[in-house]
C-alpha positions in Angstrom: 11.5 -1.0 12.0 12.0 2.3 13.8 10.2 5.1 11.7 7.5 5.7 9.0 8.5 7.4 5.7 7.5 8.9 2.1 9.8 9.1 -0.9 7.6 10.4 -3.9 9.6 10.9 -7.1 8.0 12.3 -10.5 4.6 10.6 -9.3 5.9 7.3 -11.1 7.9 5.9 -7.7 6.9 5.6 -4.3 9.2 4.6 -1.6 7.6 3.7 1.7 9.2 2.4 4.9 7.8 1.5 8.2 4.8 -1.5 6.4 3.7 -4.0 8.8 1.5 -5.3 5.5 -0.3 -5.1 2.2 -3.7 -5.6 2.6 -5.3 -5.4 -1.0 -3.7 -4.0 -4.1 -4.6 -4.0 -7.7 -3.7 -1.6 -10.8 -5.7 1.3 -9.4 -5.5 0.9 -5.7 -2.8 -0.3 -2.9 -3.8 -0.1 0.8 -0.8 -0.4 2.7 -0.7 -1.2 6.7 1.5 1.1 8.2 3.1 1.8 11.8 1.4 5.7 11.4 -2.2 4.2 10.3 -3.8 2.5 6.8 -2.3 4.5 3.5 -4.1 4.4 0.0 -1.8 4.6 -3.1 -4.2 5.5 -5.9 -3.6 5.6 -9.7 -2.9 4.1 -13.1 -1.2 0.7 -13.7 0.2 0.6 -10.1 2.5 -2.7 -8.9 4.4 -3.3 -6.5 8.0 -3.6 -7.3 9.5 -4.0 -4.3 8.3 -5.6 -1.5 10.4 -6.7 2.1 7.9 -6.4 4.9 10.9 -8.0 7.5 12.4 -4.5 6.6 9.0 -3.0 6.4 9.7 -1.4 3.1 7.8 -1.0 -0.2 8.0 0.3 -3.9 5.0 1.4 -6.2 5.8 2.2 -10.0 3.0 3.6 -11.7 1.1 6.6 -12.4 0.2 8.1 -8.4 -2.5 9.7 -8.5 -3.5 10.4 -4.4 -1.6 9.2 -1.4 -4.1 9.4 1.5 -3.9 8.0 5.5 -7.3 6.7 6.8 -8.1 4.8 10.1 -9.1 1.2 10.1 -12.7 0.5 9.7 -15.3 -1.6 8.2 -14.2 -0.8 4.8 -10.4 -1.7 5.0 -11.3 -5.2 6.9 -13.5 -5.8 3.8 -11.5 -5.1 1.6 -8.8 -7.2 3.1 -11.3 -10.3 3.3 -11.8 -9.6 0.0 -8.8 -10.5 -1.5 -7.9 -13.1 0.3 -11.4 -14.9 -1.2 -10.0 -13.9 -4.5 -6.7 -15.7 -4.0 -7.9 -19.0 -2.1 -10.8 -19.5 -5.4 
């Protein structure tokens, strides 16, 4: 996994390369770990498609709404923490 990249077409696909791993997702929200920094999908019955994180590549379908890098922080760890609770219950 050499490189980081975006493919957004018609705001229903999103092609993303360079994912070291999905930390939470649900139908309105995806945060992605990526080699360039944390990225938020937001939007409307989002899933996941696609999904090969020895390739470090991902597909969203839905309606995209923002696409938005943040750093790591309280927040994302939570978040992260969060679903895995969910998923052990």
């Amino acid at each position: 996994m050499s490189e980081h990249s975006l493919l957004l077409l018609d705001r229903k696909t999103l092609e993303i390369s360079g994912v070291e791993n999905v930390n939470t997702f649900d139908e309105e929200e995806i945060i992605l770990e990526t080699m360039m920094g944390y990225l938020y999908v937001l939007g409307e019955q989002l899933h996941v498609s696609m999904l090969n994180l020895d390739q470090g590549k991902v597909v969203v379908e839905g309606n995209i709404i923002n696409i938005e890098y943040k750093r790591e922080g309280k927040d994302i760890k939570a978040r992260g923490k969060n679903i895995l609770s969910r998923l052990l219950k």
